[in-house]
Structure formats: C-alpha cells, structure tokens
Backbone bond lengths (Angstrom), bond angles and torsions (degrees), N, CA, C in turn:
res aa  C-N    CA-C-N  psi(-1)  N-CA   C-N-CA  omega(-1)  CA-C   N-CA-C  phi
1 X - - - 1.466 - - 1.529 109.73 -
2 X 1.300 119.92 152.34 1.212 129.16 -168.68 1.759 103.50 -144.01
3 X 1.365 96.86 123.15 1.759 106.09 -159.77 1.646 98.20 -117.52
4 X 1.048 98.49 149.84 1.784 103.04 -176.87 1.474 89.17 -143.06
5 X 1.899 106.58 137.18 1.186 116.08 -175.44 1.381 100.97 -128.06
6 X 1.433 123.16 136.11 1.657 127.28 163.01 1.614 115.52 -80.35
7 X 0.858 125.02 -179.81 1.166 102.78 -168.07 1.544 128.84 122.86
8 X 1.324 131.67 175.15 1.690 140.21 168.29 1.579 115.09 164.82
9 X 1.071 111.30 31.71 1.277 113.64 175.07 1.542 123.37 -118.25
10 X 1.422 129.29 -162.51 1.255 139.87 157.33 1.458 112.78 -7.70
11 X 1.887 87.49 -88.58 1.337 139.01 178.79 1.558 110.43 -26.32
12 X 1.471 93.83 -62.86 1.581 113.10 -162.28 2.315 94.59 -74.50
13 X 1.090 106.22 -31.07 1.279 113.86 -168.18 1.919 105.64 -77.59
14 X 1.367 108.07 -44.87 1.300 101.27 164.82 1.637 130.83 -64.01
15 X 1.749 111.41 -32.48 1.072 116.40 167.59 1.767 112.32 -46.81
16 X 1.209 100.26 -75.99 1.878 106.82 175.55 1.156 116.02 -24.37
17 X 1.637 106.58 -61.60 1.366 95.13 -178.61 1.390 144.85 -68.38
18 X 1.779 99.10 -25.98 1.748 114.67 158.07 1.531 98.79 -43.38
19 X 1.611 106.68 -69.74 0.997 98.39 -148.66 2.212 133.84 -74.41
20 X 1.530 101.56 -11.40 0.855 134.94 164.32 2.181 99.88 -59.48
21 X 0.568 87.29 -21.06 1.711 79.97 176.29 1.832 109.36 -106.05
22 X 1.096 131.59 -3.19 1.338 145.59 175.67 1.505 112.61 -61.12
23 X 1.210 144.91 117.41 1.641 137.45 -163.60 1.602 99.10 -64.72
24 X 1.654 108.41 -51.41 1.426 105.64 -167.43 1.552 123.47 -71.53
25 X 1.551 100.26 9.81 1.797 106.32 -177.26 1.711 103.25 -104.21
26 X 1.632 102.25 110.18 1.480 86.51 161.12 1.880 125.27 -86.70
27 X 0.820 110.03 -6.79 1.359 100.03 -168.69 1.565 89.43 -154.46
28 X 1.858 102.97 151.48 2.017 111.95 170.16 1.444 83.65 -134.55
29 X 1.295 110.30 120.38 1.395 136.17 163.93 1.937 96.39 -80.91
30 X 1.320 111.87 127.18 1.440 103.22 154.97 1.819 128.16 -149.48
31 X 1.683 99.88 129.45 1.685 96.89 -154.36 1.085 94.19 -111.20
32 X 1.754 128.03 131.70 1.510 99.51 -22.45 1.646 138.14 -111.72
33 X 1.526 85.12 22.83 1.526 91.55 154.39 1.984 80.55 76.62
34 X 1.893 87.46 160.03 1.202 94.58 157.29 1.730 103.63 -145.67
35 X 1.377 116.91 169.15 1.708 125.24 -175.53 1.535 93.55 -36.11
36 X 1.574 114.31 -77.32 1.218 101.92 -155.01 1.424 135.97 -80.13
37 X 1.763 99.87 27.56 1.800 98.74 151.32 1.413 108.06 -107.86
38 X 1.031 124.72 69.32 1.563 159.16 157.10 1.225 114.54 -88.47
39 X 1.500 115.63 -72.60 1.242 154.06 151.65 1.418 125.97 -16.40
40 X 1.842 136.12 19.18 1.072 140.18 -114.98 1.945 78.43 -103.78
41 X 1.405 99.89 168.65 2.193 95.42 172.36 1.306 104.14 -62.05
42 X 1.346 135.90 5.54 1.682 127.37 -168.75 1.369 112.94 -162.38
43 X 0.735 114.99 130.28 1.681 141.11 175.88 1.958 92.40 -43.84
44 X 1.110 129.39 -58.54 1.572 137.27 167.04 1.657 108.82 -26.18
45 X 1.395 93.29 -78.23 1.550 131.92 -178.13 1.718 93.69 -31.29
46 X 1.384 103.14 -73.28 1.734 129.36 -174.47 1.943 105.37 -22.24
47 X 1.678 87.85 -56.24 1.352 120.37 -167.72 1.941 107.04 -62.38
48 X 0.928 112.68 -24.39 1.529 134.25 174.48 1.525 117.47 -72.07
49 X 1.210 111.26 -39.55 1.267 124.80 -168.76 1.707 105.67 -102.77
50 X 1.264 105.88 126.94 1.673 122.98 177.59 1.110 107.34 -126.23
51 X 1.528 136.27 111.87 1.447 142.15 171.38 1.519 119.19 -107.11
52 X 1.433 113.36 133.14 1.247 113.48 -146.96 1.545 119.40 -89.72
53 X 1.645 97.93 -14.21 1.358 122.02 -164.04 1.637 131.17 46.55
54 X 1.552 100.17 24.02 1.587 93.02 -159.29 2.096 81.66 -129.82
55 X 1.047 100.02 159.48 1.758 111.77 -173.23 1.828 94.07 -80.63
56 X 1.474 117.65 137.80 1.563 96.45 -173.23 1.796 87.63 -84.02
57 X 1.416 94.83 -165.32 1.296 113.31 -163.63 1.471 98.56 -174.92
58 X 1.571 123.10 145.45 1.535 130.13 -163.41 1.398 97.80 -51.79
59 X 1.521 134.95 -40.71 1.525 144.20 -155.57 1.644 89.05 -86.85
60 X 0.866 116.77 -72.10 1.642 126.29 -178.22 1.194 104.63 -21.04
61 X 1.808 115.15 -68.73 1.509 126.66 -157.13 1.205 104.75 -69.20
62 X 1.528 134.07 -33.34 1.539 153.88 137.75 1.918 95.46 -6.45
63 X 1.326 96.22 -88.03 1.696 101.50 -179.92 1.163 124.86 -18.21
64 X 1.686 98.90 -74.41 0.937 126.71 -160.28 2.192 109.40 -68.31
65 X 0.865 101.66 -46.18 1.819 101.48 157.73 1.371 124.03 -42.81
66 X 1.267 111.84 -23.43 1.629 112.74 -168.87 1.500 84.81 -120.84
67 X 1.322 135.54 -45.71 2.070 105.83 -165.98 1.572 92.30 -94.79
68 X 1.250 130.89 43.25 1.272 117.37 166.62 1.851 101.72 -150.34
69 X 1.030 89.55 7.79 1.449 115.24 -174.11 1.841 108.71 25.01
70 X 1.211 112.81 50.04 1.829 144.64 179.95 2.237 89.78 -54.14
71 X 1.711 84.94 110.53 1.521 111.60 174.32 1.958 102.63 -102.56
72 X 1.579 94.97 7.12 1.841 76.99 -173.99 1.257 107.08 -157.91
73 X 1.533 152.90 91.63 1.440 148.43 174.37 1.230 117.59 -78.46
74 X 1.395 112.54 118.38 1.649 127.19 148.65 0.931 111.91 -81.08
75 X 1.374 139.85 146.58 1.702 162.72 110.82 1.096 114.33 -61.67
76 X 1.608 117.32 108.97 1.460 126.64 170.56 1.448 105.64 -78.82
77 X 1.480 111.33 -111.85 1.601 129.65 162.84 2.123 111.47 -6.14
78 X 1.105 81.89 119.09 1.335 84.79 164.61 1.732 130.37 -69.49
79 X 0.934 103.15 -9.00 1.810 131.55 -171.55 1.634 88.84 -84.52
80 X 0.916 132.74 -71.43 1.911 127.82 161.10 1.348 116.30 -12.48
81 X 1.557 100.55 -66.00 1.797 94.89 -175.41 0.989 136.89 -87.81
82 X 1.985 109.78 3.13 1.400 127.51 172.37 1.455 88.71 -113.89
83 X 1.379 132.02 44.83 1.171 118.56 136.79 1.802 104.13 -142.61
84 X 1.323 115.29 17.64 1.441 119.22 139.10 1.705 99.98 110.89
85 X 1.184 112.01 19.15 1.404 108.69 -164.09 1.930 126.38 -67.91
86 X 1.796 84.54 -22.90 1.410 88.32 171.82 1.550 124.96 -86.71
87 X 1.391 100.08 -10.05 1.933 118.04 173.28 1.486 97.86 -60.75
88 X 1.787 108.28 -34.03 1.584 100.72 -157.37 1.754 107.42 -81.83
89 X 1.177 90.63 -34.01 1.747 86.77 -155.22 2.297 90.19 -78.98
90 X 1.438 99.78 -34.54 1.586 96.70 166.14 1.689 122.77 -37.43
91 X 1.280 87.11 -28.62 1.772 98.45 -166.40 1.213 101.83 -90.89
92 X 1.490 129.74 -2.92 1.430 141.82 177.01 1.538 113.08 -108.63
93 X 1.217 113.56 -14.96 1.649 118.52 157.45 1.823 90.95 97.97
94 X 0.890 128.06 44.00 1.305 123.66 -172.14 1.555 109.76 -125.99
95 X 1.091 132.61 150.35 1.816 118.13 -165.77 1.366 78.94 -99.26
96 X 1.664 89.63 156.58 1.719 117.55 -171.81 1.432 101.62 -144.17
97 X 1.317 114.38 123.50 1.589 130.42 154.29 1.198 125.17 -88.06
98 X 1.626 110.87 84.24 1.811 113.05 -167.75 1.366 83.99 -164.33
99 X 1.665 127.37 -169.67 1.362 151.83 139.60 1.384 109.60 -56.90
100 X 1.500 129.60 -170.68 1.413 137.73 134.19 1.526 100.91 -81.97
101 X 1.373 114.75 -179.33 1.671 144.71 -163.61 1.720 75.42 -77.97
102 X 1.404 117.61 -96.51 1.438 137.62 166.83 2.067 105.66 13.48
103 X 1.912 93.84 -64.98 1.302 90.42 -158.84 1.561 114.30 -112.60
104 X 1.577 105.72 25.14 1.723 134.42 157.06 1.678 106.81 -64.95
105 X 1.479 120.60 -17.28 1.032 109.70 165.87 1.833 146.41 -33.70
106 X 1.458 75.21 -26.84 1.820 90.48 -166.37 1.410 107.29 -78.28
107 X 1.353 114.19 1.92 1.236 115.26 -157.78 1.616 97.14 -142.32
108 X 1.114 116.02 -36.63 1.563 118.62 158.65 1.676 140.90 -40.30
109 X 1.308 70.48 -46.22 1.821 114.77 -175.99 1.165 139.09 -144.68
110 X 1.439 104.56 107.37 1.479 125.76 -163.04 1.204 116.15 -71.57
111 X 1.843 121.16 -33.72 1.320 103.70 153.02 1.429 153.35 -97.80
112 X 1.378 105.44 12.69 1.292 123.28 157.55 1.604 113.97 -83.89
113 X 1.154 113.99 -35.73 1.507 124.51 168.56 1.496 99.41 -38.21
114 X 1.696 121.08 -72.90 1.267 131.33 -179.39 1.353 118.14 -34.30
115 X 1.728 103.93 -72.73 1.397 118.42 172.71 1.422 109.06 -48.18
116 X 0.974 165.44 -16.63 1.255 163.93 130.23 1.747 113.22 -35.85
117 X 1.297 123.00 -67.41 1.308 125.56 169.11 1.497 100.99 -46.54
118 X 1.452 123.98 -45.87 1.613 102.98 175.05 1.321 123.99 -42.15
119 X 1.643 103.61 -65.59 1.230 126.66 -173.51 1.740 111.63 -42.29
120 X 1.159 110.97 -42.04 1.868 140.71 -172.57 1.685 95.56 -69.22
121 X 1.378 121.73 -22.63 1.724 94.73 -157.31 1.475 114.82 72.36
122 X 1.214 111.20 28.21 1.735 93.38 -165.16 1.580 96.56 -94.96
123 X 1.094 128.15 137.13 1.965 120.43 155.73 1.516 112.09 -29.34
124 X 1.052 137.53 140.81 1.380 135.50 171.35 1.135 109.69 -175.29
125 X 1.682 137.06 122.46 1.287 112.73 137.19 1.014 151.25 55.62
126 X 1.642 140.74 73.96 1.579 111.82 -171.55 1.808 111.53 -64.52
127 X 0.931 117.44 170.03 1.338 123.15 -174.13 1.782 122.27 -168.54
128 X 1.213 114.33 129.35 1.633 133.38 -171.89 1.912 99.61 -97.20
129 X 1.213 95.40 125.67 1.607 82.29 158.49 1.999 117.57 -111.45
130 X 1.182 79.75 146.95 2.007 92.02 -176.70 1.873 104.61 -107.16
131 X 1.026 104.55 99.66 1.759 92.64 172.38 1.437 115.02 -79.58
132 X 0.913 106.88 -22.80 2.117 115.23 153.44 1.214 120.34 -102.02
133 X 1.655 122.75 168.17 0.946 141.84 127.72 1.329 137.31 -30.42
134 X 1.457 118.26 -61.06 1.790 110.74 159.81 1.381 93.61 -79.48
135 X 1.456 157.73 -76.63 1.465 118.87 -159.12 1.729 116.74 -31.52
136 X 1.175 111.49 -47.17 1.435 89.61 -165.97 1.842 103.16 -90.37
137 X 0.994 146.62 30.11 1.135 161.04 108.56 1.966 114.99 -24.76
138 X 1.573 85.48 -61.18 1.776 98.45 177.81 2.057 105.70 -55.85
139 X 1.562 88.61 -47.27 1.247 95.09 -163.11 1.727 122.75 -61.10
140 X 1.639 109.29 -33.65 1.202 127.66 143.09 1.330 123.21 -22.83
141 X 1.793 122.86 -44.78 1.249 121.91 -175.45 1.748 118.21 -59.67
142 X 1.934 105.31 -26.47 0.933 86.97 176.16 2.014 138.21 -75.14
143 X 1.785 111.72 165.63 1.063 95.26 -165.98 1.885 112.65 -55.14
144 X 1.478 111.88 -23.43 1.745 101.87 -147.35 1.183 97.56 -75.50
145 X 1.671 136.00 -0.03 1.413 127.05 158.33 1.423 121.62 -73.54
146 X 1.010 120.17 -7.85 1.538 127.88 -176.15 1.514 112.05 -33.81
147 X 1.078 111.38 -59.05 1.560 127.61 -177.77 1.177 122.61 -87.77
148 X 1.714 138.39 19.50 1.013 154.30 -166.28 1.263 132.07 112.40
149 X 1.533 122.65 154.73 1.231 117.42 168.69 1.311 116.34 -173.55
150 X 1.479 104.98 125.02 1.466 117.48 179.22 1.701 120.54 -53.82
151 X 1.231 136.29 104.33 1.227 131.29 -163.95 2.026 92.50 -117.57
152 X 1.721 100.78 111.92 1.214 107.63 165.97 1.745 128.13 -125.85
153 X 1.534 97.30 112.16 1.704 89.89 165.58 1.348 145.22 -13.74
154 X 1.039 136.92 101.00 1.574 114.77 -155.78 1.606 106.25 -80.69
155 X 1.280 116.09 -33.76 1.436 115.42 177.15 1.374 112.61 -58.92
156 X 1.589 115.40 166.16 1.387 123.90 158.47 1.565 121.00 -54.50
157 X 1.562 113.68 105.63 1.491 123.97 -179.57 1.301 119.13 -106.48
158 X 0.961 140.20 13.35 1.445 166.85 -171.64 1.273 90.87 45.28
159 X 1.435 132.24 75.99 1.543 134.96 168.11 0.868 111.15 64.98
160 X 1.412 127.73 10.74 1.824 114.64 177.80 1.585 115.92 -116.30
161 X 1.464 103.31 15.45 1.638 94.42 -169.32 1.424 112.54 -99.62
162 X 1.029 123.56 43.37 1.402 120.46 -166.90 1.572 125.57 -150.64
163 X 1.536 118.41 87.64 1.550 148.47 -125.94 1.524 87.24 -123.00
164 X 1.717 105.76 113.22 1.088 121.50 160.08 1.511 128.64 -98.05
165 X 1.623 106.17 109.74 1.503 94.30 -150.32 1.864 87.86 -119.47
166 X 1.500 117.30 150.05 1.249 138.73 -148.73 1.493 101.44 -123.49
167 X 1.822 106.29 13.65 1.984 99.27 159.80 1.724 69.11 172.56
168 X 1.505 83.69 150.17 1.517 116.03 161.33 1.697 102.83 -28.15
169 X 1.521 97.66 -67.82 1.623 105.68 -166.48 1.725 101.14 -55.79
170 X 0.909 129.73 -30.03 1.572 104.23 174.07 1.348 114.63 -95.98
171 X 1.382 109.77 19.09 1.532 111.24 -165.37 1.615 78.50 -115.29
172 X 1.000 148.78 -24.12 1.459 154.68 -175.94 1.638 110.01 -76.27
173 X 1.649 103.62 -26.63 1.501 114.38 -172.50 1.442 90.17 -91.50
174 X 1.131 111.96 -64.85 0.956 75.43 -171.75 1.930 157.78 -90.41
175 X 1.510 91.42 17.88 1.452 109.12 149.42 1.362 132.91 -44.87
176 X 1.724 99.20 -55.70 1.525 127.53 170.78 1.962 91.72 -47.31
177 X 1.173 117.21 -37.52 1.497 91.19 -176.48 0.948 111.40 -92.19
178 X 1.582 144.12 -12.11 1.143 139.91 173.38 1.671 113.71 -68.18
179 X 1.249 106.65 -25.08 1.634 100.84 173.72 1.214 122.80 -88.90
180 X 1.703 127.30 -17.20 1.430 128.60 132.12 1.280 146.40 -0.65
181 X 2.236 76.60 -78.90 1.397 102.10 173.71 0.981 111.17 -126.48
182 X 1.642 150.49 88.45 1.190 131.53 -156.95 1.892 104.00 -71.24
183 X 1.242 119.67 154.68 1.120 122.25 166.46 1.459 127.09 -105.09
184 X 1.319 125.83 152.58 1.767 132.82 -163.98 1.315 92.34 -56.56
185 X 1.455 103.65 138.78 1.615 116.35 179.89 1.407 133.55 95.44
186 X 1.723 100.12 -29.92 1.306 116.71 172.19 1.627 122.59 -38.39
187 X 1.694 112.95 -54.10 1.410 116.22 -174.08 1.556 109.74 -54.34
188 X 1.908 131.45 -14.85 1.329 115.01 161.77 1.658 116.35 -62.72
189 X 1.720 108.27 -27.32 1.425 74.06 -155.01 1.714 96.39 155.24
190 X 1.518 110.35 152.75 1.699 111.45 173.63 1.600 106.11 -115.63
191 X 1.454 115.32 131.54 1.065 112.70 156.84 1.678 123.96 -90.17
192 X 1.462 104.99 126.52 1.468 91.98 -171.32 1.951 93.55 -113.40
193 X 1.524 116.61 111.55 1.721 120.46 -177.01 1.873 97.48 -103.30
194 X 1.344 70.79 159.94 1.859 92.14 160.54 1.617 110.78 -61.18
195 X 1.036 126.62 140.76 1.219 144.77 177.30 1.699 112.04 -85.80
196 X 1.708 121.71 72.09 1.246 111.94 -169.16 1.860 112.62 -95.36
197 X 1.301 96.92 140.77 2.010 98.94 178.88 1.205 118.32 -92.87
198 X 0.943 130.30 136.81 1.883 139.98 177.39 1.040 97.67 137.25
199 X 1.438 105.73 160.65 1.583 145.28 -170.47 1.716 100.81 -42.22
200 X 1.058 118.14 133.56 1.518 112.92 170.32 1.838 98.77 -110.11
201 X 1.682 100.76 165.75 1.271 126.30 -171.75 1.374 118.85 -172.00
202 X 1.358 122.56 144.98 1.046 117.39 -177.70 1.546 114.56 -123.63
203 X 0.978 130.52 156.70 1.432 138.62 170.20 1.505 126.49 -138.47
204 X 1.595 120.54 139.50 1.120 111.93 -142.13 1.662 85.11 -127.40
205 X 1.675 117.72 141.98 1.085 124.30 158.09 1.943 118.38 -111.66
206 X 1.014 112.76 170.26 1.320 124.08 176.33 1.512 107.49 -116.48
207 X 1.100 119.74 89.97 1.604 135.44 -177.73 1.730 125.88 -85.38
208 X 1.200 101.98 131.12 1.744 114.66 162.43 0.926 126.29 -108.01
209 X 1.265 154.71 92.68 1.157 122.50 -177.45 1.667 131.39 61.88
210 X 1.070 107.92 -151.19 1.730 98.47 162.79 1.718 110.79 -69.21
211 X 1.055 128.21 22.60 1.776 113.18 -179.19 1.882 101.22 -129.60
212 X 1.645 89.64 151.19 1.845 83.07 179.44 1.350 78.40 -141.90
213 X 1.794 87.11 -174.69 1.582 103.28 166.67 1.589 92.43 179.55
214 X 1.290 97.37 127.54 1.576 120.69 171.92 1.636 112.13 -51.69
215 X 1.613 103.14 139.42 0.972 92.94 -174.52 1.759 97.01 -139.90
216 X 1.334 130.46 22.04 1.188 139.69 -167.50 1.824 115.90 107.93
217 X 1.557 79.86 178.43 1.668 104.87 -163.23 1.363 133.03 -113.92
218 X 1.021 163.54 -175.07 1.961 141.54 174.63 1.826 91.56 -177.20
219 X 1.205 81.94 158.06 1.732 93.76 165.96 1.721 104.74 -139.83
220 X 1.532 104.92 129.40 1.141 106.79 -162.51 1.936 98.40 -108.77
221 X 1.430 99.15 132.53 1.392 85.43 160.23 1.652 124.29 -107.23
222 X 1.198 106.34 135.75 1.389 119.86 -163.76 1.681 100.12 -93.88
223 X 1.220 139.43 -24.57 1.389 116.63 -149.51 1.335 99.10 -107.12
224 X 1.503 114.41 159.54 1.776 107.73 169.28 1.380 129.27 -53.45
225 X 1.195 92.66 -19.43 1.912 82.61 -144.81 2.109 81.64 -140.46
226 X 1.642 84.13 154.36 2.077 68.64 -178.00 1.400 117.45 -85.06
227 X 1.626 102.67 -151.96 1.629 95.02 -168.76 2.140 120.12 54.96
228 X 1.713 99.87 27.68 1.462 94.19 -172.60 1.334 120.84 63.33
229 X 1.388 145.61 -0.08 0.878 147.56 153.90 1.248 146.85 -31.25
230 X 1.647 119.73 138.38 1.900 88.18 175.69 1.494 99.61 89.87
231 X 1.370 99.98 -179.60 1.843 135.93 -167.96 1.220 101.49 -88.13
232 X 1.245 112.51 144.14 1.620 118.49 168.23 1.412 103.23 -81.18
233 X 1.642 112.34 130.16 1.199 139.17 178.71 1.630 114.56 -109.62
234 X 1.907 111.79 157.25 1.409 111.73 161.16 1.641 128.96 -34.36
235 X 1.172 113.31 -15.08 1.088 128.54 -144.85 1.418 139.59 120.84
236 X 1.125 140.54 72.91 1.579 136.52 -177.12 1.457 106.77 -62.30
237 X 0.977 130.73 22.77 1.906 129.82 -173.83 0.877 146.04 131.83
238 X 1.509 165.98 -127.36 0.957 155.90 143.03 1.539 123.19 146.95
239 X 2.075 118.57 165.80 1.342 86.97 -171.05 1.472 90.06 -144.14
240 X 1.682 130.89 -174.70 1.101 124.23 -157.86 1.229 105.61 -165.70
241 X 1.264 132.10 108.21 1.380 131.93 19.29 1.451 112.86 -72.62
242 X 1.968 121.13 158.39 1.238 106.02 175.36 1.459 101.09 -74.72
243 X 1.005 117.04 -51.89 1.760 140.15 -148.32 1.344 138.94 79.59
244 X 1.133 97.86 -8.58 1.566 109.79 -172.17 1.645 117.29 -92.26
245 X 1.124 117.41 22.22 1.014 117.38 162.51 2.085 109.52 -134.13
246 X 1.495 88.56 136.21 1.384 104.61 -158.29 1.950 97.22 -78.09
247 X 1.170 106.19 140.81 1.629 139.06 -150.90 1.700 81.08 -62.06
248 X 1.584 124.61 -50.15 1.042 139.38 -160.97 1.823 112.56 -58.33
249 X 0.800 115.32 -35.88 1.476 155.98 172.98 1.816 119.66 -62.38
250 X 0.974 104.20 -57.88 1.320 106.15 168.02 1.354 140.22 -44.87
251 X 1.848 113.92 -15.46 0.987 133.11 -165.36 1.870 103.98 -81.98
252 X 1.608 84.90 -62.52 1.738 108.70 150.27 1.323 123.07 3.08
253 X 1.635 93.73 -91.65 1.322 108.80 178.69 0.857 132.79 -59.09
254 X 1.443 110.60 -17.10 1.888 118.05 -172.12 1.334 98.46 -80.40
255 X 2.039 115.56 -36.27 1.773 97.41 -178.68 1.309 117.61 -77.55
256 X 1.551 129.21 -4.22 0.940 136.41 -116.05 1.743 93.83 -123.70
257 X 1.731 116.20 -45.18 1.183 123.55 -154.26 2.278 88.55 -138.85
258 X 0.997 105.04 -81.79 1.310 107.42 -172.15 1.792 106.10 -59.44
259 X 0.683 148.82 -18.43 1.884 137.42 -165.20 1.374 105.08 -97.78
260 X 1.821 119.66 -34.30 1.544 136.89 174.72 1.331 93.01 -55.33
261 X 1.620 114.51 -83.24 1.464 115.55 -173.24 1.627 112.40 -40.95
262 X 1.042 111.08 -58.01 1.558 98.53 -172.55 1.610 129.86 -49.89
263 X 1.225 100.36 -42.28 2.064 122.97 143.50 1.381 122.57 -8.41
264 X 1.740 88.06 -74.92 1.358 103.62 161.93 1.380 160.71 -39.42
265 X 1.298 79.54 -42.50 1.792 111.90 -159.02 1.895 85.30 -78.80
266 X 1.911 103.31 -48.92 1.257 91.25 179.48 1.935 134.09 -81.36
267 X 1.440 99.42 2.36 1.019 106.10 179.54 1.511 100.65 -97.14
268 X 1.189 135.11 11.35 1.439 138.07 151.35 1.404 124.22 -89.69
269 X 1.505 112.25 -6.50 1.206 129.57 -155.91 1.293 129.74 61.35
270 X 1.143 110.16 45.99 1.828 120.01 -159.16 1.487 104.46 -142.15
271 X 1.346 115.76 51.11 1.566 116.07 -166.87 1.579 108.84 -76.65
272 X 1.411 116.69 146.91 1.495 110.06 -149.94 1.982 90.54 -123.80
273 X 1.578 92.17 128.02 1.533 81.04 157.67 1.492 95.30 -130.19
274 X 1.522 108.64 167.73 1.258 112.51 -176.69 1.575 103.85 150.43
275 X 1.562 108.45 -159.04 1.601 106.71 160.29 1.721 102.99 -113.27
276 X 1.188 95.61 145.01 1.472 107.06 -166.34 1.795 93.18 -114.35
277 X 1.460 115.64 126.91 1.787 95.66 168.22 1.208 93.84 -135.18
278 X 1.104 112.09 137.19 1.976 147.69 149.32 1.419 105.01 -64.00
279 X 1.340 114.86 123.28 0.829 131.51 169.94 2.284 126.19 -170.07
C-alpha cells in the first residue's frame, strides 16, 4: 500500500510515522510534509517516508496519484476539506480519508454544526445565535448570561475563536475587541453557548455513512497558560489514551451522540465519512 498524506503538521507527522512502520505500507507520500518527518526512529522507517515540500494543489494531487501510484488518501488540515479536496481525488477513483467539501460543514461551522445537533436529538449545549456583533451584544442583555458565556466564532478560526468568558461583562469586552479586530470566521456569525464545567475529553470515531466504530480517546489542552488559564488556543498538547471514561459506557454514547448525527448528516444529504470526534 502506498499512502499519501496532505498536511505538515504535528498531526500529519505522527500519522507518517505510525504509519511508515506498518509491514503492508510501502511508501508515505506527505504534501507538504515538513524536514522533521525525515527523522523517522530508523534509518528503514526514514527510507519510507518521501516529503514533497511543495503545498498540494488540485493539479499537484493529480501528479502526485499517478508518480507515486497513492492506493490510500488522508486529509490532515481542515482547510483541504473546506476547500473540497476529498470531492477531488473521489472523482479520480482513489480512496479518501476526509469528509466531502458539502459535509466539512461540521467543522467549518459552528452554527450549523449546532443546528444540526438540534435537528439530531443530540445532548448539547443551549445556544443563541448572533449573525452580528451588536445582535449578539443585545443578546448578552439577557439575564441567563449573567454568569458566563461561551462566545464562539462560527467560521473557520484556526482554533482560536472560541472565548470563554466568566460574566456578560467580559463577554461584552470582549466583543468590543472583536469589532477592533474582527477575527477569521466572524462574517458567519457569533455563537453565543451555555458555559458547561467538568473535565473535558474527546473521543474519536471512524465513520461511514450510517456505521462507526470507536477508535480511542485524547484530552486536549486548550488554554495558554496552566491551571486553565489564559486564551483558548489550537491546542497547547495533549495525551492519549484519556482513560477516564469507563469501556462500559462507550456503547452509550455512540447511540446517544455519534449514530443521531450520522442519521442526520445523511438525511441532509451530507453523509460523512472520515473521523468524526465528540468532544
């Protein structure tokens, strides 16, 4: 097998290297890769891995399918599948591990994401939507923000749009800075959620259509600084397995949160394969 990864990050760098150690993989194509997945635990491993250094592009990924003769596509970056990359290489008969363009939504867009969990029955959050800045200003007035409120970008913010604020009044500030500076994503729209406390976790499935199957767990830390502190970030780290959720349990959640959405997605016509994570 011969795997081609989009990508240049972390993410995309741990994949290679898992997968670069696999007997049945001869070769990990990765575009565009960065130097240090070069660097594999073995001189073998090393030898597995080809990085392309170049950003793909519809013509590129074209190429690159035929002189690497690629039996398997990953999609790292979310920026790929909201710009349609797995429609493309689909349309080339080649298997793809991503969403469609269409059903990148969930991840695009935070308030269709939501509105979807409505639609789904899913547990979630209460949540207001603001398609402005002063609307959701107005929306602030009400009392049940008093005591906090999660205010998230609905557009793609590259992990930074999402301001946990601990009273109206800093949830008011920080609006005041969004009209300053507006931030990427903003022109969809404000999500204004319930502000819920406890341990967060995520869990990740591998989805078809209507079928999943668990495939593990992570705990991500989001804040700058520890002790929860600080700005919500891409991520400052994280580790894997979480553990904290009991084996027994999992079954649960899958009817509970992941099998609704997936329902959905196809009763919108937006059937999703990929990895889907709850969290």
């Amino acid at each position: 097998m011969r795997i081609l990864i989009l990508g240049g990050g972390g993410r995309e760098h741990a994949l290679a290297w898992r997968l670069a150690q696999d007997a049945v993989v001869e070769q990990v194509v990765v575009s565009p890769g960065n130097a240090g997945m070069s660097f594999a635990q073995s001189a073998n491993d090393s030898l597995k891995i080809h990085i392309t250094g170049q950003e793909p592009t519809f013509d590129t990924i074209d190429e690159s399918l035929h002189a690497h003769r690629i039996s398997l596509v990953i999609i790292g970056p979310e920026k790929y599948l909201f710009e349609g990359y797995a429609d493309r290489i689909s349309q080339l008969r080649v298997p793809v591990l991503g969403p469609s363009q269409a059903a990148a939504f969930l991840e695009s867009s935070k308030i269709r994401s939501k509105q979807l969990m409505r639609a789904a029955g899913v547990p979630t959050a209460h949540f207001e939507v603001a398609k402005t800045l002063d609307e959701a200003l107005i929306l602030l007035e009400q009392p049940q923000w008093s005591n906090g409120v999660v205010l998230k970008v609905s557009g793609p913010a590259a992990g930074k749009g999402v301001f946990v604020c601990h009273s109206d009044v800093e949830a008011k500030e920080v609006i005041g800075q969004m009209k300053k500076h507006p931030p990427p994503g903003i022109e969809e729209g404000l999500l204004l959620e319930e502000k819920l406390i406890g341990r967060e976790v995520s869990l990740f499935y591998l989805c078809h259509e209507n079928r999943s199957l668990f495939i593990g767990s992570a705990c991500d830390h989001k804040r700058l600084l520890n002790q929860d502190q600080g700005p919500n970030t891409g991520g400052m780290g994280t580790f894997s397995p979480d553990g904290r959720i009991p084996e027994r349990e999992l079954a649960s959640i899958e009817e509970r949160f992941i099998k609704p959405t997936l329902r959905e997605m196809v009763k919108q016509e937006t059937p999703f394969q990929g990895v889907l994570f709850l969290g």
